[in-house]
C-alpha positions as CSV (number, residue, x, y, z in Angstrom):
1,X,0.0,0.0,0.0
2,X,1.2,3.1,-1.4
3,X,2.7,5.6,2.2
4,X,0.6,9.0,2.6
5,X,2.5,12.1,0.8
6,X,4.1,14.5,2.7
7,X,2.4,17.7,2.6
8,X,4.5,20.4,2.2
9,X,6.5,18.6,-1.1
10,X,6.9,20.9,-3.8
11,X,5.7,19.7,-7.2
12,X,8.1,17.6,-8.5
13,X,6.2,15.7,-11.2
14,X,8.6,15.7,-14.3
15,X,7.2,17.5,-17.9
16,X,7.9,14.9,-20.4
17,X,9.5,17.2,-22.3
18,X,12.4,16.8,-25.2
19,X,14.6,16.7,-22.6
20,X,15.8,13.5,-21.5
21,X,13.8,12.4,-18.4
22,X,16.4,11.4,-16.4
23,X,18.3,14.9,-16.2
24,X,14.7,16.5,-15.4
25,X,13.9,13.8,-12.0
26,X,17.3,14.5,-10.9
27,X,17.0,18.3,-11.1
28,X,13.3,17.8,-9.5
29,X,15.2,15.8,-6.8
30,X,18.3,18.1,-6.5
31,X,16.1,21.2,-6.1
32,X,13.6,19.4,-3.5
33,X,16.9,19.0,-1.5
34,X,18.1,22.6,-2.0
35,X,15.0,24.1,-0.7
36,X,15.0,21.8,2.4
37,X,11.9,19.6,1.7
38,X,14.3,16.8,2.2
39,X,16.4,17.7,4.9
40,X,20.1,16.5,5.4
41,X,19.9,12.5,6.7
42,X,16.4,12.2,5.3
43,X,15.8,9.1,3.8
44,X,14.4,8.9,-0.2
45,X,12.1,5.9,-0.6
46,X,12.8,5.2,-3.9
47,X,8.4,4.1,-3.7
48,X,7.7,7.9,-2.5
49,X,10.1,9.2,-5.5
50,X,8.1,7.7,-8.0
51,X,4.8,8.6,-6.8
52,X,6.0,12.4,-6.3
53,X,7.7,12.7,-9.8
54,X,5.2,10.7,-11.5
55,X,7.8,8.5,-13.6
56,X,9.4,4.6,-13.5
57,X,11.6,3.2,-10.6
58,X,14.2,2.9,-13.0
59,X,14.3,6.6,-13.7
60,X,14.5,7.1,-10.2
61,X,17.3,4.3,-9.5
62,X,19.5,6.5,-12.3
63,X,18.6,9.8,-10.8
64,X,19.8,8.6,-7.5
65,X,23.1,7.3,-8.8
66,X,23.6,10.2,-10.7
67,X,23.4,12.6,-6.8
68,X,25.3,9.9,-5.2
69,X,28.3,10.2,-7.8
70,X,28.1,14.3,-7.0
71,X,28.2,13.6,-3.0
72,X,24.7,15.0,-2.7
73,X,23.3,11.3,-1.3
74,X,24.6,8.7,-0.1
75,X,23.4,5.1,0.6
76,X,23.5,3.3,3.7
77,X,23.4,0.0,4.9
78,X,19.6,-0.8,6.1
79,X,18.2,2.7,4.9
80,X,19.1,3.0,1.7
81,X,19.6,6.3,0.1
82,X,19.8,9.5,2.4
83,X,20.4,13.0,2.1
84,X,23.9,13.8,3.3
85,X,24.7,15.4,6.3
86,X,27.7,17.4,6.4
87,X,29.9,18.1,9.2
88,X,31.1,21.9,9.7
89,X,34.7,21.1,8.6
90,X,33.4,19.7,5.8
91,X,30.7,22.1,5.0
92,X,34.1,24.5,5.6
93,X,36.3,22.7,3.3
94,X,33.7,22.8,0.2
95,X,33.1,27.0,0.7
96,X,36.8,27.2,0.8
97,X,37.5,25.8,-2.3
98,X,34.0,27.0,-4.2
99,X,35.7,30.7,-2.8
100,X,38.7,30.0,-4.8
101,X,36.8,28.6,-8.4
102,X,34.0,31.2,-8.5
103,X,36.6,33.7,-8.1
104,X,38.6,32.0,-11.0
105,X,35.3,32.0,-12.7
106,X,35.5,35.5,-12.6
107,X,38.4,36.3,-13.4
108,X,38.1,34.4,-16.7
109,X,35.0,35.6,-17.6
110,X,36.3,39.4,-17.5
111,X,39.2,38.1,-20.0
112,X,37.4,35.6,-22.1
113,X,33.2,37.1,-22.3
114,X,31.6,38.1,-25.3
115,X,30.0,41.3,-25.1
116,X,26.6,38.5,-26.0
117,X,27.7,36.8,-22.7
118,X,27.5,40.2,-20.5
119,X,24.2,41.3,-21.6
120,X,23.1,37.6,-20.8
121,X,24.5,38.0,-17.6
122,X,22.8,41.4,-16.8
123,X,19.7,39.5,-18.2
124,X,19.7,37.1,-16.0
125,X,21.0,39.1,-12.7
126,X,17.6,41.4,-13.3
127,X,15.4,38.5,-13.6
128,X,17.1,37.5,-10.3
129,X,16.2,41.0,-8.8
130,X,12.6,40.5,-10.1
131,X,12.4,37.7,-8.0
132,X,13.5,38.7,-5.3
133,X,10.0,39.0,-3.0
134,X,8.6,36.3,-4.7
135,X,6.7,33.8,-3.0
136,X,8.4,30.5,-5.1
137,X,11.3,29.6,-3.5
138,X,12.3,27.5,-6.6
139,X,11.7,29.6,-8.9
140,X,14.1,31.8,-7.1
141,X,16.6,29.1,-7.0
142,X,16.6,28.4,-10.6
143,X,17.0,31.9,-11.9
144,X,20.0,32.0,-9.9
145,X,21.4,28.5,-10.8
146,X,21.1,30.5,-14.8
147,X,22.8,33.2,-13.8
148,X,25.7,30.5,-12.7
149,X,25.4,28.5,-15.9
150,X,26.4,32.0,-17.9
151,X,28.9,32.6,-15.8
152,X,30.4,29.6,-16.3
153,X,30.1,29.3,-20.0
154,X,31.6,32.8,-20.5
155,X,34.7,31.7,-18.5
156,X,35.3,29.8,-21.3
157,X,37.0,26.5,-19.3
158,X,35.8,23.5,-19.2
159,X,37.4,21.9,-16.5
160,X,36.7,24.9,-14.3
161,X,32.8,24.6,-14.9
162,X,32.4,21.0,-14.7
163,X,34.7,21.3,-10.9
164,X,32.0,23.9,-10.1
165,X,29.0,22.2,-10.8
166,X,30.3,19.4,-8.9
167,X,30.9,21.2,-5.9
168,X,27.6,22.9,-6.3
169,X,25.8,20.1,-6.2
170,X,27.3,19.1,-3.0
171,X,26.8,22.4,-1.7
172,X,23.0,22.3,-2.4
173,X,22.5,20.3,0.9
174,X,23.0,23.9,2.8
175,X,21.4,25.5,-0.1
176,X,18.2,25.8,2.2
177,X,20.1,28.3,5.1
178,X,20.6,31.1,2.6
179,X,17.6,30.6,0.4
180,X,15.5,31.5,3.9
181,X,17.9,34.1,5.5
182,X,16.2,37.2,5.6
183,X,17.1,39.3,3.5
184,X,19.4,38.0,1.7
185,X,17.9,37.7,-1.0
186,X,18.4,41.7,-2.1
187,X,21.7,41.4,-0.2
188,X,23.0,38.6,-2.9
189,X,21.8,40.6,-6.0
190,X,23.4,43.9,-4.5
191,X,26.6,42.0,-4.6
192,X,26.5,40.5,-8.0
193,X,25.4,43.4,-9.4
194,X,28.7,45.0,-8.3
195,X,30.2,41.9,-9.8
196,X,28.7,42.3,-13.2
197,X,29.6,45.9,-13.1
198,X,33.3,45.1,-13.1
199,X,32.7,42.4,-15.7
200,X,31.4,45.0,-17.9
201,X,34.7,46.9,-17.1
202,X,36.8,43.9,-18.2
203,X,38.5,44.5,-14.4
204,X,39.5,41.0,-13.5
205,X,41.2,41.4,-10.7
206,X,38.2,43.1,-9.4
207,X,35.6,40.8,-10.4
208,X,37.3,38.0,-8.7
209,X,37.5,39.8,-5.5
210,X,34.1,40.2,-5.6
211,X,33.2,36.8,-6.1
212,X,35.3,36.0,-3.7
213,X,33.8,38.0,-0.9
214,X,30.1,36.9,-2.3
215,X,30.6,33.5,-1.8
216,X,32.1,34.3,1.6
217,X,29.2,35.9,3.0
218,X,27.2,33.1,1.6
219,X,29.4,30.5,3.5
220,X,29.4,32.7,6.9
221,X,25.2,32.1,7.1
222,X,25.8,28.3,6.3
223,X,28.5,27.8,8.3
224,X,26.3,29.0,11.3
225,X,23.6,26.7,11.1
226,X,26.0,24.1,11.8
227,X,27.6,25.3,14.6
């Protein structure tokens, strides 16, 4: 017999869309995780995951491989798979080093940007300002994730963006903290809007300094709900 739904689950039933179903029930999964609905140690019932995405156990199975090769889950003996739980060192170690490859990130993108990838960038930073008193905490989290992906594609190195999504998957399980800080929200845009500025001003050195000290303040309100 099929276990009652938790209530306050997001939707997470997957378009069937061109895109290949598997990538959209792990980012239904992933953002579920991100926006606390599935808290850190929570188990996922591989029984509930297919009711609340609406697609087979096999999609799910792949899906939940595909987190535990990023760090995001793990499975354990008896449980199965689980949302990790990260200790402050290592919640320390993994801000440290997304500090260091943002501001890289940065720096690359003021040197290597098309004047296309700027004004995609500004696009996406106002759309992130837009939603900034929005009720839908998702939809908050994925116009932000954009503004990432251009980032990362006008840095113009592969090796850099695929080590930052990785560690940005693993950092999605304190994703929840800043999402629900007050006011952070219109704190976070003020800051990458001063980051943008100095993109459009080709000042490298600038723009990784500011990345560097966004991600910092991000880290300092994570970094407190696990002390």
């Amino acid at each position: 017999m099929s276990q009652p739904l938790p209530s306050n689950l997001p939707d997470m039933r997957v378009e069937r869309v061109a895109a290949p179903l598997r990538h959209s029930v792990t980012e239904n999964i992933r953002h579920a995780i991100a926006l606390g609905h599935f808290q850190p140690g929570a188990r996922l019932p591989e029984r509930l995951l297919c009711e609340i995405t609406g697609v087979s156990r096999t999609l799910v199975r792949e899906a939940l491989r595909q987190l535990e090769s990023e760090g995001l889950i793990e499975v354990v003996p008896h449980r199965g798979p689980v949302v990790v739980k990260l200790t402050r060192k290592e919640a320390s170690d993994l801000y440290r080093v997304r500090t260091e490859l943002e501001g890289l990130a940065a720096e690359l993108f003021a040197e290597n940007a098309t004047d296309l990838d700027l004004t995609r960038l500004q696009t996406a930073l106002d759309a992130l300002r837009a939603q900034a008193h929005s009720n839908d905490p998702l939809e908050r989290l994925k116009t932000k994730n954009a503004f990432y992906e251009i980032l990362i594609s006008g840095a113009g190195n592969t090796t850099l963006g695929d080590s930052l999504r990785m560690l940005n998957s693993r950092v999605t399980v304190l994703r929840a903290t800043s999402l629900g800080a007050e006011g952070r929200t219109e704190q976070s845009a003020r800051e990458l809007q001063e980051l943008v500025d100095a993109l459009h001003r080709r000042d490298a050195k600038d723009a990784r300094r500011l990345a560097v000290e966004h991600v910092r303040k991000a880290a300092s309100i994570a970094l407190r709900t696990l002390e």
